[in-house]
TORDO-230643 format. One line per 4 residues: number of its first residue (from 1); their letters; for each residue x, y, z of C-alpha. Coordinates in steps of 0.1 Angstrom, whole numbers, plus 5000, padded with zeros to 4 digits. Layout:
N
NUM	A	X/Y/Z ~ ...
//
This chain:
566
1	XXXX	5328/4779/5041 ~ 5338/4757/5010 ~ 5329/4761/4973 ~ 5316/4741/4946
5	XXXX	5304/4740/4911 ~ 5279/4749/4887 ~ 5278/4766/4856 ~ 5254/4794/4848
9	XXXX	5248/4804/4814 ~ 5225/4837/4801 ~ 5216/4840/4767 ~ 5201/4872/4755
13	XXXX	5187/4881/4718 ~ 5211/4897/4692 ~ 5218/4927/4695 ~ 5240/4956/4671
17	XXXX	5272/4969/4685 ~ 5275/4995/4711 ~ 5303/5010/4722 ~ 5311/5023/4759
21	XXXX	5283/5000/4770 ~ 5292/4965/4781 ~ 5319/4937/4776 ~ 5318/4899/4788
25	XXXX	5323/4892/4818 ~ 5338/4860/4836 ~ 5335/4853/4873 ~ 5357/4822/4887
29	XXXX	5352/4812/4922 ~ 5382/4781/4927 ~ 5385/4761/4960 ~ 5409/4785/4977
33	XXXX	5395/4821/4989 ~ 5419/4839/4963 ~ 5402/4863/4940 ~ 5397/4845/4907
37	XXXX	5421/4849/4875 ~ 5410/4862/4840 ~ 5428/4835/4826 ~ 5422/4807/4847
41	XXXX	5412/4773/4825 ~ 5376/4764/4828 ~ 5378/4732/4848 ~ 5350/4707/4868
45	XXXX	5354/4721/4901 ~ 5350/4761/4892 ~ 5317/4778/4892 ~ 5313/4798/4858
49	XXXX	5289/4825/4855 ~ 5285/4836/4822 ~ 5266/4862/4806 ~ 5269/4862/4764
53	XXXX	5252/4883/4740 ~ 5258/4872/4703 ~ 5282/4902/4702 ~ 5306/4915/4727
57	XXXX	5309/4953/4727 ~ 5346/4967/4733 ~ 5347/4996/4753 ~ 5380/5019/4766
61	XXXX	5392/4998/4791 ~ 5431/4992/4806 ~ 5424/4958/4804 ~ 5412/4956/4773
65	XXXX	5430/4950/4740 ~ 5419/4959/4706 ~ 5415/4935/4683 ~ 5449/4926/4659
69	XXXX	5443/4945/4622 ~ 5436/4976/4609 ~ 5414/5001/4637 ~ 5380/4996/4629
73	XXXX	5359/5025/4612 ~ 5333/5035/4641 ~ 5366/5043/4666 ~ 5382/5070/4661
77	XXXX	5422/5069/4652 ~ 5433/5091/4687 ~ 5413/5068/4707 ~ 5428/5037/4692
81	XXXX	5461/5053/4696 ~ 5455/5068/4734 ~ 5439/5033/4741 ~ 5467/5015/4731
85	XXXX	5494/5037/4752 ~ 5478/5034/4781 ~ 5473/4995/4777 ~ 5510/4995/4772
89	XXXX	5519/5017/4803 ~ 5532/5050/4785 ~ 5506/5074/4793 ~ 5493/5088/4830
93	XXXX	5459/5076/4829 ~ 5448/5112/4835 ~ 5471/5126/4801 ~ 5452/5141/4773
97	XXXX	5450/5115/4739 ~ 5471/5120/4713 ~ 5461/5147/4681 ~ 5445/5127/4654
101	XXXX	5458/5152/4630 ~ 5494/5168/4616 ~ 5487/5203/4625 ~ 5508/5218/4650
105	XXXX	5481/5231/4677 ~ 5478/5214/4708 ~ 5462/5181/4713 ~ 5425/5182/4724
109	XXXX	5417/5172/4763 ~ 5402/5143/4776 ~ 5372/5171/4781 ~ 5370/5181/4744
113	XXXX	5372/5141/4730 ~ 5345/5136/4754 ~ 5319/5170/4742 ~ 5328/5157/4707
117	XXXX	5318/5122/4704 ~ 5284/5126/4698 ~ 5293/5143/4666 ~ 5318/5112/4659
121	XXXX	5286/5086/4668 ~ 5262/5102/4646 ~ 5290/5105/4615 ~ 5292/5066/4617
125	XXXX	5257/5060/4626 ~ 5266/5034/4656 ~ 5234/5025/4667 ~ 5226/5034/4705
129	XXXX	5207/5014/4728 ~ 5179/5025/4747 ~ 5183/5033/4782 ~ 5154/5014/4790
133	XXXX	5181/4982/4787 ~ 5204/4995/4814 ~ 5186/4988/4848 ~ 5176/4952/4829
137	XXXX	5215/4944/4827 ~ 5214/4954/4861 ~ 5195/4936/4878 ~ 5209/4903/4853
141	XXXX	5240/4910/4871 ~ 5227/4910/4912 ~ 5208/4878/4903 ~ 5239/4863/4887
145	XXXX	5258/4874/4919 ~ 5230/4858/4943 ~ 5227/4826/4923 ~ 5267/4826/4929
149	XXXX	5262/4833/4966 ~ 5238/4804/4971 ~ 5258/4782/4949 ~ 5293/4788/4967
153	XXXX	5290/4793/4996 ~ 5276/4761/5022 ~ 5281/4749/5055 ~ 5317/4727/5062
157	XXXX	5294/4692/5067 ~ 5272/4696/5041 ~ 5270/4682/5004 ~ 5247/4708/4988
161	XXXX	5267/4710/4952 ~ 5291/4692/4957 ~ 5312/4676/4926 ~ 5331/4650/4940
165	XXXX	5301/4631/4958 ~ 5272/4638/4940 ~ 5254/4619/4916 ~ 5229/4640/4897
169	XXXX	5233/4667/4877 ~ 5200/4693/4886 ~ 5193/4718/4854 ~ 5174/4749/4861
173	XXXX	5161/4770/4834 ~ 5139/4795/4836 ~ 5119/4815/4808 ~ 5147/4844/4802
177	XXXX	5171/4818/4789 ~ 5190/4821/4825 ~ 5203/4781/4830 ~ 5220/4768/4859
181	XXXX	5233/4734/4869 ~ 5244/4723/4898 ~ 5259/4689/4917 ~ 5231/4670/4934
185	XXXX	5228/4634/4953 ~ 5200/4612/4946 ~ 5196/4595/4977 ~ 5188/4634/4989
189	XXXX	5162/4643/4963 ~ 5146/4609/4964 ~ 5143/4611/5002 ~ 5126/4646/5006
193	XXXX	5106/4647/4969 ~ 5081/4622/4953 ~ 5088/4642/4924 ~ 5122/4634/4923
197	XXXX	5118/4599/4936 ~ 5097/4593/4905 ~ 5114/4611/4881 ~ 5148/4594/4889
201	XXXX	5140/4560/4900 ~ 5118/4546/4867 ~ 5152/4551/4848 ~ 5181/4550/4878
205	XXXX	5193/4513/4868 ~ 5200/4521/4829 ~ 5220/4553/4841 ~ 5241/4532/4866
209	XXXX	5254/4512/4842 ~ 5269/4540/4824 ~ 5283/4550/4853 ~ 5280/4587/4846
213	XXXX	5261/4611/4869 ~ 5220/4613/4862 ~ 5211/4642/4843 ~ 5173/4661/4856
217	XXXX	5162/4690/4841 ~ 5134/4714/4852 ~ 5125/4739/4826 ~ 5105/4774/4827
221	XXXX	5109/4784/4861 ~ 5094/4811/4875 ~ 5123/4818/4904 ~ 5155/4797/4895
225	XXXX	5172/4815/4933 ~ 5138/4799/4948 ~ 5145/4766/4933 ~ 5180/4765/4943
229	XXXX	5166/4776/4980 ~ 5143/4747/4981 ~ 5166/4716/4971 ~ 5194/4737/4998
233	XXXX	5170/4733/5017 ~ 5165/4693/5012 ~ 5205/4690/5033 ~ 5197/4710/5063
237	XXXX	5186/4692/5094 ~ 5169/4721/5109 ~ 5148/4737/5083 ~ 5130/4761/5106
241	XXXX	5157/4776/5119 ~ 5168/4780/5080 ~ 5136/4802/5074 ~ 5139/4823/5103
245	XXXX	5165/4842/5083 ~ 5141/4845/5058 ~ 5112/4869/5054 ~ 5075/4862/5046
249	XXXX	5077/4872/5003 ~ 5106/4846/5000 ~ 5088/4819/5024 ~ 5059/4818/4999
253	XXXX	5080/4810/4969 ~ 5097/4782/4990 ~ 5062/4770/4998 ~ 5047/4770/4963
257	XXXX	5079/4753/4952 ~ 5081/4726/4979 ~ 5041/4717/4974 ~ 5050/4719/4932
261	XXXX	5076/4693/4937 ~ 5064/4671/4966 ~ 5085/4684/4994 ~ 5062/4674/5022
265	XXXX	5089/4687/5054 ~ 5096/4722/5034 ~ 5057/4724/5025 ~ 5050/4719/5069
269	XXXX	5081/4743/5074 ~ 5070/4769/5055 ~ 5033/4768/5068 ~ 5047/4768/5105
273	XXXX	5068/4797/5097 ~ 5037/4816/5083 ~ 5014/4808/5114 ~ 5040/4825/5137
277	XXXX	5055/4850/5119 ~ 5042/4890/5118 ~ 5028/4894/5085 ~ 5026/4926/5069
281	XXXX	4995/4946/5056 ~ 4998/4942/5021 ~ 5015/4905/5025 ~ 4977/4888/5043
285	XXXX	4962/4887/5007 ~ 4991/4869/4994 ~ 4993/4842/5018 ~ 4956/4837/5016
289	XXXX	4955/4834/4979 ~ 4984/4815/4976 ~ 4974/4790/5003 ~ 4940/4788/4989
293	XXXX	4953/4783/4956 ~ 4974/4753/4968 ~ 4949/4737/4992 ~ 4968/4728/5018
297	XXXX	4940/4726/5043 ~ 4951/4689/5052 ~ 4984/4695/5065 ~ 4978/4729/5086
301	XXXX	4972/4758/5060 ~ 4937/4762/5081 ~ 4956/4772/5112 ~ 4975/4795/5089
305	XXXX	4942/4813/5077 ~ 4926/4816/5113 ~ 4946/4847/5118 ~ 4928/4865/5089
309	XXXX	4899/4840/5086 ~ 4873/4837/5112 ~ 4856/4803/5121 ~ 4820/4800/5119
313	XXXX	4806/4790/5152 ~ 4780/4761/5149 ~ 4742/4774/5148 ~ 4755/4814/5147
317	XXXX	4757/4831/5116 ~ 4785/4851/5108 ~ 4770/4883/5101 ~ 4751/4883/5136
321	XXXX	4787/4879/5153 ~ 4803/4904/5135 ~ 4774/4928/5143 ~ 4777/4919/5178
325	XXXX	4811/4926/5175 ~ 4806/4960/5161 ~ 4776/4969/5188 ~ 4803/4961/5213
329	XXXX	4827/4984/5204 ~ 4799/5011/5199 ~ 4787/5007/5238 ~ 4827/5006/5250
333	XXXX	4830/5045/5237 ~ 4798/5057/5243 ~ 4804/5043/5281 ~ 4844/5054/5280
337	XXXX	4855/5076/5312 ~ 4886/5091/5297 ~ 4878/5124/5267 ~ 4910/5123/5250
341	XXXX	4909/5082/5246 ~ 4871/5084/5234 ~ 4878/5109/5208 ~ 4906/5089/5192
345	XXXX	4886/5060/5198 ~ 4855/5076/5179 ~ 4875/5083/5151 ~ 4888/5048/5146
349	XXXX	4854/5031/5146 ~ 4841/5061/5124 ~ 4865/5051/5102 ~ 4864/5014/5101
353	XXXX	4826/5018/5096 ~ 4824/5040/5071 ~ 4853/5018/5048 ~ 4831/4986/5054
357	XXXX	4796/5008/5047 ~ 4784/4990/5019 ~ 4781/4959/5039 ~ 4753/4950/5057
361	XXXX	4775/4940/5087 ~ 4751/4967/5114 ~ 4719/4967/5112 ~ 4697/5000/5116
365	XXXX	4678/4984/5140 ~ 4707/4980/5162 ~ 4723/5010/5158 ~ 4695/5031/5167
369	XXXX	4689/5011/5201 ~ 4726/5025/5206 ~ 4711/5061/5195 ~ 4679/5058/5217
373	XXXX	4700/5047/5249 ~ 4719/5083/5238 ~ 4693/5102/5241 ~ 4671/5088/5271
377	XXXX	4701/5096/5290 ~ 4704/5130/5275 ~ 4666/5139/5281 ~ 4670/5125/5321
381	XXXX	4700/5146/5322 ~ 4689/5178/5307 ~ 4655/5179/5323 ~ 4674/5170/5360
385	XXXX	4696/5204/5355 ~ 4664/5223/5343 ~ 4652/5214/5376 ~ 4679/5229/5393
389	XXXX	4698/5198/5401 ~ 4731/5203/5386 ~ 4750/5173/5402 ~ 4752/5157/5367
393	XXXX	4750/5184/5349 ~ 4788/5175/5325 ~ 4763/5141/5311 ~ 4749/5168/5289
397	XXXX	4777/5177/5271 ~ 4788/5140/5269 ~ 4757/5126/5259 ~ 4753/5147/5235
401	XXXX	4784/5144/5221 ~ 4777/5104/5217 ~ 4744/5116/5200 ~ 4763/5132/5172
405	XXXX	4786/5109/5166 ~ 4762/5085/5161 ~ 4744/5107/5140 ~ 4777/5109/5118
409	XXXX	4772/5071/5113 ~ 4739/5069/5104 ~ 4741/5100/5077 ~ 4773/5082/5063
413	XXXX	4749/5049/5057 ~ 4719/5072/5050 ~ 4698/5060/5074 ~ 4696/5091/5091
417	XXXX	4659/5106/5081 ~ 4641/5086/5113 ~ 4667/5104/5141 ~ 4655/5136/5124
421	XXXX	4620/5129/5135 ~ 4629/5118/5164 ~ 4651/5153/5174 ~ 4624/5174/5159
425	XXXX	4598/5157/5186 ~ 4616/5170/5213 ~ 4596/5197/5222 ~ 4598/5190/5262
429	XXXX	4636/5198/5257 ~ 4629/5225/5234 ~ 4605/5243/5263 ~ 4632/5241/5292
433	XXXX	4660/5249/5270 ~ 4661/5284/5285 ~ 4663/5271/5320 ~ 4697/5252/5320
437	XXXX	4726/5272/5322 ~ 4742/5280/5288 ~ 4775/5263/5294 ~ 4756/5230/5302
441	XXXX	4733/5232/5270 ~ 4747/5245/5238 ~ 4765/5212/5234 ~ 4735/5199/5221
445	XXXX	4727/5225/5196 ~ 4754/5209/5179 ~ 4733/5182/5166 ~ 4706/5205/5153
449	XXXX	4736/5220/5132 ~ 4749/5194/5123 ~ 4709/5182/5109 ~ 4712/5215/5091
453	XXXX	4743/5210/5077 ~ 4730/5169/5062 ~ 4697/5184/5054 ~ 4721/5215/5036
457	XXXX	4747/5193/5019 ~ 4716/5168/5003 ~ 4729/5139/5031 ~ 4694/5134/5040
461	XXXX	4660/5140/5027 ~ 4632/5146/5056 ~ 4599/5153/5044 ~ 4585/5187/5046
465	XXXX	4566/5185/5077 ~ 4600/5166/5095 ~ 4621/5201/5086 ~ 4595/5227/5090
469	XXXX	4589/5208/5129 ~ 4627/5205/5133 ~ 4633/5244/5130 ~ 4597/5251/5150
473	XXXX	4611/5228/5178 ~ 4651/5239/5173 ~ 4659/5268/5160 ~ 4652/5296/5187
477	XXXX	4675/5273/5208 ~ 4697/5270/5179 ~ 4700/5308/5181 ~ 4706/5313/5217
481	XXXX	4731/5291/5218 ~ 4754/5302/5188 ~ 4776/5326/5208 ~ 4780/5299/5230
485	XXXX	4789/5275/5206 ~ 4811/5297/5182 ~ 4835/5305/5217 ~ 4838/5272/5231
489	XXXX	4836/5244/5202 ~ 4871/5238/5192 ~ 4873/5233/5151 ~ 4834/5249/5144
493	XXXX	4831/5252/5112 ~ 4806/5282/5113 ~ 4798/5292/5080 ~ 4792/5254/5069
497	XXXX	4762/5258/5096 ~ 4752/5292/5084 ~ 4748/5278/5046 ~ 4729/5248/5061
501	XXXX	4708/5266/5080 ~ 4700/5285/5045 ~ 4693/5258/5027 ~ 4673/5242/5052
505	XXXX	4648/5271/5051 ~ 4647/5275/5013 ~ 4640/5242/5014 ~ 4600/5253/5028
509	XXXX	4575/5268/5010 ~ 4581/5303/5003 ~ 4558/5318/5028 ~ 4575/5298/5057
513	XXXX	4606/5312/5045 ~ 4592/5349/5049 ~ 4583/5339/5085 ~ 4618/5324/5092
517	XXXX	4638/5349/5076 ~ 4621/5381/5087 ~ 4623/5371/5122 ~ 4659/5364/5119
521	XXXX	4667/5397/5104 ~ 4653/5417/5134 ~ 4671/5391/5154 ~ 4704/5397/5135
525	XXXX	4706/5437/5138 ~ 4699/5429/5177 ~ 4726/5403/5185 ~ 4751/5407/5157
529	XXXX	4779/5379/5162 ~ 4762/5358/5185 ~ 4735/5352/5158 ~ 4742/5329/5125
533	XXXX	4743/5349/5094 ~ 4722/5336/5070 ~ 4723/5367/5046 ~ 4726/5344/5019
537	XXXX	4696/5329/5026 ~ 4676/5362/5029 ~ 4684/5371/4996 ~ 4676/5341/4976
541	XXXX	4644/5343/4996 ~ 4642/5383/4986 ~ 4650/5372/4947 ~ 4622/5345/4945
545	XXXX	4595/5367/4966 ~ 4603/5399/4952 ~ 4626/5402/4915 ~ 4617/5371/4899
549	XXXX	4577/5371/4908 ~ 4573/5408/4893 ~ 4596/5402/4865 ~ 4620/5430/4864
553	XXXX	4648/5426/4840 ~ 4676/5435/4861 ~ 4689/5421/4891 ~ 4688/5442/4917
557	XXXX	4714/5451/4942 ~ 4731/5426/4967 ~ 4714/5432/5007 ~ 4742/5439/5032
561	XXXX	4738/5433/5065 ~ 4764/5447/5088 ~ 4769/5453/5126 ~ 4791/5477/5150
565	XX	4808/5459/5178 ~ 4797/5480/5206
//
């Protein structure tokens, strides 16, 4: 690796006097690997990275000298005096400063000079600079050392910034006053960039005649370390294999650079790069927008955007193939053979749809001919084991599974009020319900809960007649399967049911909810545990019938209803 030259200059705003807090710093880099001397002359061939504040802070430093004359007021006299012995070499760098005083106690430590400054600071009223300046100097300082990096160091056969060929002097200066020039040829630049080729060709011949390099300067950059990538980029032979070391955030700046500045084989680069490289999540909307923003659609940038752009197929729409999409996906887990691969599966889709819901990407047409195919298989199912032919009997549990997650979807889009009819008309279920074997039937008393629990929670609003028919058709059912269903459903949340079931029956008229609720309570002293308690609902139901119609201007005393585990 060789070096070159360049000079780099950062200019900041004025600023008061600090001390402890920064001094200039000069970084040479010379032909020869040798690290660089402090006092090494400026000359054409070293690279000079400055960075210079209108006032340069002094700070306790063995390499730093105070200035010739009297000590100034805002250090103290022992630090002048420690200072200057251990520039000189007579003090252990570890020794405690000298006394600043005459008295004859011992000298203070390194510790106590330390604890006291504060006190010394606010006596001279040195102003302090905020914090909020530090991580800014920082992060002057890593772009200074990886402007140097792409500046210094280059391949042995190439003439990227090099002095003693090149004809053009490049200027780069971007909006913080950070300014950087570096050693370019024209035959390069006029080659790869119509900017360049007009910028430096309507006024070549009257510079050649001077016989001093051509001076071009591009001001208000938005990434000076992206311009300098680009024009490095102009001497390699191989640019793809350049960007492979690159990643996709870096790639875009080359891009919007190379299409600023006419650089038609970095502008194809980059866009090949993009098409076959991984992109991450958070990195699709910036290519899209970027390449959008540039439209590049001439010279590939369409192939780019396929990967998060679909085409649109002559004479179909592109809602009607993303619903067939979608439909397709529905039908591959209802019809799935293996449990633990449907229920992630399930959960995916549940997901995806319920983050793109406000779209009208499904139908409710179409998603309820995925519901009806549900439950026809259910009802040949169910009535099959109620005849005593259990050879299918597991379909039960599975389709009814697929009916409530389905039903999940629709209540998320609120669409669901039509299936609620549709369960409640199942009366031919409802009548051989007690002739199928419990383990093969509570499954589907799970989707009259989870009714309750939309009808509870205000996720869907059935008429009247729909709820009264639902609990006629369901709820005995609904009650003979509870044991069943509190034992063997993994992650049942069972008082959720018990308060929709509630509020689905104080949802009737009140004499409805006297027939509901006084059949339950006989029901609940007989079964106990293996019956939902819906106490809750009993005394709202007592309150409205009872307290509130007759006035009375207490409240009377909380109903408890308890059992004894036999």
């Amino acid at each position: 690796m060789t070096t070159s030259s360049a000079h780099l200059k950062f200019q900041t705003q004025p600023i008061k006097p600090k001390r402890r807090r920064f001094r200039e710093t000069t970084i040479l880099s010379s032909a020869t690997n040798s690290p660089p001397s402090p006092t090494m002359s400026p000359s054409p061939s070293n690279l000079n990275i400055r960075y210079s504040p209108t006032t340069i802070y002094q700070i306790m430093d063995p390499t730093t000298t105070l200035p010739a004359g009297p000590t100034p007021d805002y250090y103290p006299s022992s630090f002048s005096k420690f200072n200057s012995a251990l520039t000189a070499g007579l003090l252990n760098p570890m020794s405690p400063p000298p006394s600043s005083d005459k008295l004859t106690r011992s000298s203070p430590t390194l510790f106590e000079m330390m604890a006291n400054e504060p006190d010394t600071l606010s006596r001279t009223q040195i102003p302090i600079t905020p914090k909020s300046n530090l991580p800014e100097r920082d992060k002057q300082a890593l772009i200074q050392q990886r402007i140097y990096n792409l500046l210094s160091c280059r391949s042995p056969d190439s003439q990227f910034n090099d002095p003693d060929s090149s004809d053009v002097k490049l200027t780069l200066s971007s909006k913080d006053n950070l300014s950087v020039t570096m050693n370019v040829h024209r035959q390069i630049l006029v080659a790869h960039s119509r900017f360049f080729a007009v910028k430096i060709s309507d006024r070549w011949s009257k510079q050649v005649k001077n016989c001093s390099p051509y001076i071009v300067e591009i001001a208000d950059c938005d990434d000076i370390e992206v311009y300098i990538e680009t024009i490095r980029l102009m001497y390699c032979k191989d640019l793809r294999k350049k960007l492979l070391k690159e990643d996709v955030p870096k790639v875009l700046g080359i891009l919007k650079v190379s299409a600023a500045i006419g650089f038609d084989a970095g502008v194809l680069s980059c866009l090949e790069y993009l098409e076959a490289a991984p992109w991450a999540e958070d990195e699709e909307e910036k290519v899209a927008s970027l390449l959008s923003e540039l439209r590049l659609e001439a010279v590939g940038a369409g192939e780019v955007l396929k990967r998060v752009c679909a085409d649109v197929t002559a004479g179909v729409e592109e809602g009607n193939e993303s619903e067939e999409v979608i439909l397709k996906l529905l039908h591959v887990v209802l019809e799935g053979k293996d449990e633990k691969a449907r229920r992630e599966m399930k959960a995916l889709v549940s997901k995806m749809l319920h983050e793109n819901s406000s779209h009208n990407d499904l139908r409710k047409e179409s998603l309820y001919s995925a519901c009806d195919g549900c439950l026809q298989l259910l009802r040949h199912h169910f009535l099959r084991v109620a005849a005593a032919d259990l050879q299918d009997a597991g379909q039960i549990a599975r389709q009814a599974d697929n009916l409530r997650w389905i039903l999940d979807i629709l209540i998320d889009r609120q669409i669901a009020e039509d299936f609620l009819k549709t369960w409640a008309a199942q009366s031919d279920l409802a009548d051989v319900h007690s002739k199928v074997p419990p383990i093969h039937r509570y499954e589907i008393s799970t989707v009259t809960a989870r009714l309750f629990v939309g009808i509870g929670k205000g996720q869907l609003l059935a008429s009247k007649d729909a709820r009264c028919l639902l609990l006629k058709t369901w709820l005995v059912p609904f009650y003979d399967d509870f044991g069943w269903m509190r034992r063997a459903s993994k992650g049942l949340d069972r008082h959720l049911i018990e308060d929709g079931l509630s509020s689905t029956i104080l949802t009737l008229p009140l004499a409805w909810q006297q027939d509901i609720l006084m059949s339950w309570f006989d029901r609940f002293l007989n079964s106990g545990e293996d019956c939902p308690n819906i106490q809750r609902g009993f005394e709202v139901w007592w309150r409205r019938a009872f307290w509130r119609r007759n006035g009375e201007p207490e409240r009377p005393q909380q109903i408890r209803i308890t059992t004894e585990n036999s």
